[in-house]
C-alpha positions in Angstrom: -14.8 139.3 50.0 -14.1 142.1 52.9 -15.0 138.7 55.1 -11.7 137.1 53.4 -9.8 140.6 53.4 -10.0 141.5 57.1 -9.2 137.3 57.3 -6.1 138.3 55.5 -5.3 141.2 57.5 -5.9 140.0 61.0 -3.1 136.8 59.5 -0.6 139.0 58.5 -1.2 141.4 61.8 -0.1 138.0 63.7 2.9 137.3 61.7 4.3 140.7 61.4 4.0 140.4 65.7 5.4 137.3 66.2 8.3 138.8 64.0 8.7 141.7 65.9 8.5 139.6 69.3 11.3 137.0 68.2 13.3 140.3 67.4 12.8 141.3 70.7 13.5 138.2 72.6 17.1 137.7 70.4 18.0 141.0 71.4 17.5 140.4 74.9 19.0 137.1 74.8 22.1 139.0 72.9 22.3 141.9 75.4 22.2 138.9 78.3 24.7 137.1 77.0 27.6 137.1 79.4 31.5 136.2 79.1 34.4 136.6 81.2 37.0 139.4 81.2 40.6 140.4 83.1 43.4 142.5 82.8 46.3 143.7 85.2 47.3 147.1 86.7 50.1 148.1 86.3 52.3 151.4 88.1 56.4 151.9 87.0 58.0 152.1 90.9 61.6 153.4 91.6 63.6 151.3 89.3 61.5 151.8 86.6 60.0 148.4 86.4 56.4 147.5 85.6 55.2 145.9 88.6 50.9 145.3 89.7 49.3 147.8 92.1 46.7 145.8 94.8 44.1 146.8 96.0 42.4 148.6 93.1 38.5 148.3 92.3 37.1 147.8 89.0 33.7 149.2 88.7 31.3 147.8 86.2 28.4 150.2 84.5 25.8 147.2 83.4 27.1 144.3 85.7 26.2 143.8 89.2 29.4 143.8 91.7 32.9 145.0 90.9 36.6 143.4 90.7 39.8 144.2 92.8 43.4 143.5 92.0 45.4 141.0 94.0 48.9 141.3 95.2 50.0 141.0 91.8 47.9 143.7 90.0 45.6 140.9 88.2 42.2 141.0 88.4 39.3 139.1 86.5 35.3 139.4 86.9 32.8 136.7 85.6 29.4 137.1 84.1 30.3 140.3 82.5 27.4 141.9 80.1 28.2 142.8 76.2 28.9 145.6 75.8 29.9 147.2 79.4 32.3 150.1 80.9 35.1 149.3 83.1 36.3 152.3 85.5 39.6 151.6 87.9 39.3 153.8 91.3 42.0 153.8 93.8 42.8 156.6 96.3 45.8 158.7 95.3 46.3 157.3 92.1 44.8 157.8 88.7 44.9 155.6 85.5 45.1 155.2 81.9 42.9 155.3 80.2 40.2 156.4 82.1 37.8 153.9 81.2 37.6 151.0 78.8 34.6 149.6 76.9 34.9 145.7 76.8 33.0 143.3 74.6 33.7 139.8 73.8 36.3 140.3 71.2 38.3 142.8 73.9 37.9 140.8 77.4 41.5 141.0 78.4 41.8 144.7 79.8 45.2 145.9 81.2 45.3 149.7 82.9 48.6 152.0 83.8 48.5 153.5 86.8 50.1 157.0 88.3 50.3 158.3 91.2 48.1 161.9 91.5 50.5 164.9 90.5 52.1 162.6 88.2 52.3 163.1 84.6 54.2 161.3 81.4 54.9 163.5 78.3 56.0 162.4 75.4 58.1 163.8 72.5 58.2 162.9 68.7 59.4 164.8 66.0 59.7 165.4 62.1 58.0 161.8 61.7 58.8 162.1 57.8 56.1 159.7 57.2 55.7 158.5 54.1 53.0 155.9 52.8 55.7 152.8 51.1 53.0 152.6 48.2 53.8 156.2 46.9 57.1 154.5 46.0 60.3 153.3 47.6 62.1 152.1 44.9 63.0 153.0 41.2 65.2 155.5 39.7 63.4 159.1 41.0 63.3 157.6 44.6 67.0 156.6 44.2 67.8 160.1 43.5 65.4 161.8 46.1 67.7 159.8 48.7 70.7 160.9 47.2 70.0 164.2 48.1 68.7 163.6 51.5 69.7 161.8 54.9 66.6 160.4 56.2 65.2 156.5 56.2 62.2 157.5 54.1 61.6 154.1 52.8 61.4 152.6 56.3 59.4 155.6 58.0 56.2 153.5 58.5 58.0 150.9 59.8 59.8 153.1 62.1 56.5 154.8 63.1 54.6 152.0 63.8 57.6 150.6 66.4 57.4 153.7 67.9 53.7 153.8 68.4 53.9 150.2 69.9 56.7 151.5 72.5 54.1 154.2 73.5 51.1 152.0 73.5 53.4 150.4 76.0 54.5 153.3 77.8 51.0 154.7 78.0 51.6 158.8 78.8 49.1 161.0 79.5 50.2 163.4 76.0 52.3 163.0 72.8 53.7 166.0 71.5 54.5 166.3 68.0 56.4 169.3 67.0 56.2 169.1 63.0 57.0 167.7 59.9 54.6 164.9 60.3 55.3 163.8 56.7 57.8 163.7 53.8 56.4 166.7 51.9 52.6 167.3 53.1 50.9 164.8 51.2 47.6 164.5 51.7 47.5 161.0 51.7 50.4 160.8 54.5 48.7 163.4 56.4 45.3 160.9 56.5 47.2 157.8 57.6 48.9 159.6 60.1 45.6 161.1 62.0 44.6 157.4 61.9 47.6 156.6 64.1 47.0 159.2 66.3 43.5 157.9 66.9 44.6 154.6 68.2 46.7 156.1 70.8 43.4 158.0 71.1 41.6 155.2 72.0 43.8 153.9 74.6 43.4 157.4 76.3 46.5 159.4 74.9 45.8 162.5 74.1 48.0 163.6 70.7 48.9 167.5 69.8 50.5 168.5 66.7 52.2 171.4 65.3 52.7 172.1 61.7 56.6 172.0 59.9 57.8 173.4 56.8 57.6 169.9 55.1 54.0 170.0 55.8 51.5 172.4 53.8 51.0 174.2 50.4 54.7 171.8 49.8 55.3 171.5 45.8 57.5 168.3 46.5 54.6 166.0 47.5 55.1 163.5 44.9 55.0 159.6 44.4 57.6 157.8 42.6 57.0 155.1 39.7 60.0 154.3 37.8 61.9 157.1 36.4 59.7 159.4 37.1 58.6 161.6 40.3 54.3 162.4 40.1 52.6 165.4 42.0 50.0 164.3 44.3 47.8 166.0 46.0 49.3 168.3 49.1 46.4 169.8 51.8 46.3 173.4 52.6 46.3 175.2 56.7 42.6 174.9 56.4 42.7 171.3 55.7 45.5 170.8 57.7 43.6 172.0 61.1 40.5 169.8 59.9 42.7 166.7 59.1 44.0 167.0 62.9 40.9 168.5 64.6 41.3 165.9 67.0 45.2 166.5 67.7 44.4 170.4 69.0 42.0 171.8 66.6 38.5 171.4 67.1 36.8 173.7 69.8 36.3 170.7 71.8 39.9 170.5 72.5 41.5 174.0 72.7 41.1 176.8 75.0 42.0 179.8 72.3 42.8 179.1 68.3 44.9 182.0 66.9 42.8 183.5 63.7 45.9 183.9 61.9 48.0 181.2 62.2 47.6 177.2 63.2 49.0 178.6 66.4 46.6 177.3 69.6 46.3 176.5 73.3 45.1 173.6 75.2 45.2 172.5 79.2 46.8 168.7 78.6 47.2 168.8 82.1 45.6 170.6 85.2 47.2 173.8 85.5 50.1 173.3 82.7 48.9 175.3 79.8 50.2 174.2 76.2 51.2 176.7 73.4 51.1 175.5 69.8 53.2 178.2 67.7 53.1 177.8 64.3 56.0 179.5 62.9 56.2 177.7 59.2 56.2 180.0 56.1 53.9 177.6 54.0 52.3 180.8 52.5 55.1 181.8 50.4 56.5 178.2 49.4 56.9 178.7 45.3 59.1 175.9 43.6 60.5 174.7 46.8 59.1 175.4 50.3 60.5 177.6 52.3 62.9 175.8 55.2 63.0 179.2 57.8 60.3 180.1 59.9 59.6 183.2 61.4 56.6 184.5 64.0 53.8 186.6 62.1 53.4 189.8 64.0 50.1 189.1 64.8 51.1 185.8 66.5 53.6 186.8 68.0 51.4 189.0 70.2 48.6 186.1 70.2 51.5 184.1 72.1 52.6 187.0 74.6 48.8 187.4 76.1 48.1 183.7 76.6 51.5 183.6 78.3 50.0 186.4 80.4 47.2 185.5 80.9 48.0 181.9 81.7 50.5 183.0 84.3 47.5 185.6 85.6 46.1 182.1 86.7 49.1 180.5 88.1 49.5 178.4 85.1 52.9 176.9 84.2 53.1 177.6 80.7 55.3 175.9 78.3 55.5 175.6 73.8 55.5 173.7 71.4 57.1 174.7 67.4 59.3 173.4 64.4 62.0 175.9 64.4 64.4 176.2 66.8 63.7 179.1 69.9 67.5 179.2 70.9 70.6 178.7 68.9 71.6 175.1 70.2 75.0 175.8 69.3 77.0 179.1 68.6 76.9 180.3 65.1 73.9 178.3 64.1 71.7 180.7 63.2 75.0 182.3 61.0 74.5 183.5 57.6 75.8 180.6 55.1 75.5 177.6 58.5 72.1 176.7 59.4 70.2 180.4 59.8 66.9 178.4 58.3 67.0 176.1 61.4 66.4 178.8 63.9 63.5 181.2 64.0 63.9 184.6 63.0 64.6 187.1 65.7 65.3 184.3 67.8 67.4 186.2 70.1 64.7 189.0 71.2 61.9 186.8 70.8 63.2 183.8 73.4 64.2 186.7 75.9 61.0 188.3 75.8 58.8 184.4 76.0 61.5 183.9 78.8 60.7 186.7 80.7 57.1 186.8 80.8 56.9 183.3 81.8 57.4 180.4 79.1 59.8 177.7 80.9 59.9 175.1 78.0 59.7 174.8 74.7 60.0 171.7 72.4 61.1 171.6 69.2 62.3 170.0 66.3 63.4 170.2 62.6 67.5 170.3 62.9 66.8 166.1 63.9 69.1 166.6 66.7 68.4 165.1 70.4 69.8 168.8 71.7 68.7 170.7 75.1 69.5 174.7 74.8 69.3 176.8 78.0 69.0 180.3 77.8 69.1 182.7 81.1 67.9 186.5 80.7 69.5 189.1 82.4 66.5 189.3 84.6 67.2 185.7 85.2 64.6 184.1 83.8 65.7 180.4 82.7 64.3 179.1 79.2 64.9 175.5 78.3 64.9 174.9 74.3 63.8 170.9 74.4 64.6 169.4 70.6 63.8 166.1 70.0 65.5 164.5 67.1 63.9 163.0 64.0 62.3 159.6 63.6 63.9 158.9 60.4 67.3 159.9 61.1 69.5 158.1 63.6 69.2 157.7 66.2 65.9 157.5 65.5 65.2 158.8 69.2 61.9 160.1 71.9 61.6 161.5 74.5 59.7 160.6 77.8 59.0 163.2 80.0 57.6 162.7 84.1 56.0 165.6 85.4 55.9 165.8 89.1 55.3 169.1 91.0 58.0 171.5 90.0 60.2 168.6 88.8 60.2 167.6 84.9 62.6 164.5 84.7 63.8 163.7 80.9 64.4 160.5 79.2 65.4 159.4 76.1 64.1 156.3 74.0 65.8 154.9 70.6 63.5 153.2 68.5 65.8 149.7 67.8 63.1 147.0 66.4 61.4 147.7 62.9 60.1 145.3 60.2 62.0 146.3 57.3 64.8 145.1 55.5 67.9 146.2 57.2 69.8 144.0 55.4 70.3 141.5 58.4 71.7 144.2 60.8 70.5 145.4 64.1 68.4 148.6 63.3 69.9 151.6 64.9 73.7 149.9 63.3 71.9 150.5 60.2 70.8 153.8 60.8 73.8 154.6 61.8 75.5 153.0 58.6 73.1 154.5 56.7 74.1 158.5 58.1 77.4 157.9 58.0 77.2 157.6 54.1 74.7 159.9 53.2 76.0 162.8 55.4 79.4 162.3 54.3 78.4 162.6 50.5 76.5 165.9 51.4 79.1 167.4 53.4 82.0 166.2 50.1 79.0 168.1 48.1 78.2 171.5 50.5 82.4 171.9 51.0 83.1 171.6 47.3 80.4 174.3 46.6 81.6 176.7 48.8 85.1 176.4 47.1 87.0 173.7 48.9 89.9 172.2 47.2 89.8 168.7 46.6 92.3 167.7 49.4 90.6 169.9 52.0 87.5 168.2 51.4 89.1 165.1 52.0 89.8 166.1 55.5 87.1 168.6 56.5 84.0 165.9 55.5 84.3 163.2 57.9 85.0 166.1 60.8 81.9 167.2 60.0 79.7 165.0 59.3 80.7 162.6 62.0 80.6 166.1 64.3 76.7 166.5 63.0 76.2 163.0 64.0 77.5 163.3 67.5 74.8 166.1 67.7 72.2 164.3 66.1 72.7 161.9 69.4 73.2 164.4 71.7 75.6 164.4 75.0 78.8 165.3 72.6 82.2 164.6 74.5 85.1 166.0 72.8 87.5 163.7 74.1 85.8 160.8 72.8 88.0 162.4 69.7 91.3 161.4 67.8 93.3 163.6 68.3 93.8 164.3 64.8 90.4 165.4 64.6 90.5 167.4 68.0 93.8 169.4 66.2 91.6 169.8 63.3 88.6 171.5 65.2 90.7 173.1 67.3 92.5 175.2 64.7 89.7 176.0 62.8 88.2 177.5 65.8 91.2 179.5 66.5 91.1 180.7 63.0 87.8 182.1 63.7 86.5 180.0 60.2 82.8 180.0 61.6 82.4 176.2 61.1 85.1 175.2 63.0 83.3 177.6 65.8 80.1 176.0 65.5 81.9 172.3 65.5 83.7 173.3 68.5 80.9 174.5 70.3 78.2 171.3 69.4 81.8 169.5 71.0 81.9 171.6 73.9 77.9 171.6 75.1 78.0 171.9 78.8 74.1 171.0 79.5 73.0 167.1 79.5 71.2 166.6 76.2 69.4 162.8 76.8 68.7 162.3 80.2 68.4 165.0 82.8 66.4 167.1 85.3 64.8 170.1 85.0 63.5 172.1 88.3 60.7 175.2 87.7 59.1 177.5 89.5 55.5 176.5 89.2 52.9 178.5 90.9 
């Protein structure tokens, strides 16, 4: 019997080893097994074209030898392990990413390259995004868009063009100045962190900033039919932890503010980042609350790390929702568009200017606008706005950053799939603005008291004057002239609109595509 038993034993001992052995030898043979990979390097010269950088050497971490790029910026390596770690190294330049992983399902590996010092930026704001299974059709959305200008229905489609472009582009860091979704849902808030992973994981570092549309916001709803259905929104709290990765976990920023999602990060060697979080989400009620204004306590958060990053030599430059300069006069008027511009603009963009912030970039009026403010100590502050996703022209910004130079260019998003009913897209965003904004204006004119006839004449000067801003690099006498007699009296009648059209008309500064020189330490 204990004969048989240890009989027994000793037979299963053997098969329980040769188990574990042919484990072992099909993981070797898996971890051996080798394939073939290549890519291209790629650096943008002069002209801005795309052309291959020689000469630059591919180190592998597991496989023996490396590969260098030929004339062309192509480059290929044989006998390559699974899974490895490709590195680029050339002198003088850098590349992006950093590194790649490769396997056999990703063996074609393209790099961007840049030379040292140089750095690509990029700008998007008031994404509006908005998940097309809450709802894009049906008598509730119908009316939501009624009362609104923005291509909600074709946001993700929109988005997911413009995350392709920067895929493309490849910068260094994406800067997202708030209103990352229609009305905070949680849902939108989710699917939009997972976007900002995959430019994460071809080495693009993402930073967002909260907007009004974006916490505690009683409008998050889906649509079904007739009818418009809460849904969950997301609090600060969750907010931060949705987007730890975008500039708030410890791991990515240098300071958090305690009392605000205000924070500051390094993106780039000695260029220090300042999130400012100037959204009233705490007192939303029925509706949320449009104007933004600095908490005291913030506001003095953001003065020290201005001082203190200048202590260090650091160029320092911001990022918000609301507006830090009036980007045209009377804007921040009682009865225009006060909510569009922070509170206490005036004293607080002196005071940023003077102790040392040089740029700021915002969002929330949808407007591709460029505001330069000069302090009587003579301290320049530029006011960077990026217009809106969803509205047209659906513009982004592309920002090189070369010693004390910071070029900026200006991208329209113009291929989406969605229906745009056989048009070219940005002709139908523009068709689409043109309607809606004209029935807002007929609606804002007749509650203010307009008569019938007036409104008749004032609408399409103004709406097709806030379209004109909404692209940016206004020129008055593109005008009729009917239209430049109409602005032109109502600025001489001191009516404040026809001030503020005739100074969106009359913007001196280059609002797309320009150059912007600092003094960087």
């Amino acid at each position: 019997m204990v004969f048989n038993e240890l009989k027994r034993i000793k037979f299963l001992s053997i098969v329980f080893l040769s188990l574990f052995l042919l484990a072992g030898c099909s993981s070797d043979d898996d971890h051996e097994e080798s394939y073939d990979v290549s890519g291209r390097i790629v650096y943008s010269n002069e002209a801005g074209n795309q052309v291959g950088l020689e000469g630059v050497n591919l180190n592998f971490k597991y496989t023996d030898g490396i590969a260098t790029t030929n004339h062309d910026g192509n480059w290929s390596k044989n006998g390559v392990k699974d899974t490895d770690v490709i590195t680029p190294a050339k002198g003088n330049w850098r590349f992006i990413p950093g590194s790649r992983r490769v396997s056999k399902e990703s063996s074609s590996l393209d790099f961007t390259a840049r030379t040292e010092g140089e750095y690509k930026i990029a700008v998007l704001s008031d994404l509006h995004y908005f998940d097309p299974r809450l709802g894009t059709e049906g008598a509730a959305f119908e009316n939501y868009l009624a009362h609104d200008r923005k291509l909600i229905a074709e946001s993700k489609a929109i988005l997911e063009s413009a995350i392709q472009s920067l895929k493309e582009q490849k910068p260094d860091v994406v800067l997202i100045p708030g209103d990352l979704t229609k009305d905070g849902e949680r849902v939108n808030h989710e699917q939009l962190a997972n976007y900002f992973a995959e430019l994460e994981k071809e080495g693009i570092q993402v930073y967002v900033a909260p907007g009004n549309h974006d916490i505690n916001n009683p409008h998050a709803v889906r649509y079904e039919g007739d009818e418009a259905i809460e849904i969950e929104t997301i609090t600060a709290d969750e907010f931060a932890s949705i987007y730890q990765e975008n500039g708030y976990s410890e791991s990515e920023y240098i300071e958090k503010d305690k009392k605000s999602l205000s924070y500051l990060v390094e993106p780039i060697s000695g260029v220090w980042l300042v999130a400012m979080d100037t959204c009233r989400y705490d007192d939303n009620g029925e509706d949320p609350v449009t104007a933004g204004r600095f908490r005291a306590s913030t506001l003095e958060w953001v003065r020290d790390k201005i001082k203190e990053g200048k202590s260090q030599g650091k160029t320092v430059i911001g990022m918000m929702h609301h507006g830090l300069i009036e980007h045209f006069e009377l804007q921040s008027a009682k009865g225009l568009f006060e909510e569009y511009v922070v509170e206490d603009w005036e004293a607080i963009s002196t005071e940023l200017a003077d102790l040392g912030m040089e740029v700021v970039f915002t969002g929330h009026y949808h407007a591709n606008d460029i505001a330069i403010k000069t302090t009587d100590e003579g301290n320049r502050l530029y006011d960077i706005e990026t217009g809106s996703l969803v509205t047209y022209p659906s513009p982004y910004r592309m920002l090189t950053l070369t010693d004390n130079n910071l070029e900026v260019e200006t991208y329209k998003v113009t291929e989406v799939d969605a229906d745009t009913g056989g048009l070219e897209f940005q002709d139908y965003a523009k068709g689409y603005i043109e309607e809606g904004l004209l029935g807002l204006t007929e609606a804002m004119l007749a509650t203010d008291g307009f008569l019938q006839n007036q409104i008749e004449v004032l609408a399409p000067v103004v709406s097709s004057s806030l379209i004109a801003h909404y692209e940016g690099d206004e020129n008055f006498d593109s005008l009729d002239d009917t239209t430049q007699y109409i602005i032109s009296n109502m600025k001489l009648s001191e009516d404040p609109m026809g001030v503020a059209l005739w100074s969106i008309w009359h913007d001196e500064s280059a609002d797309n595509n320009t150059e912007i020189y600092f003094e960087f330490q």
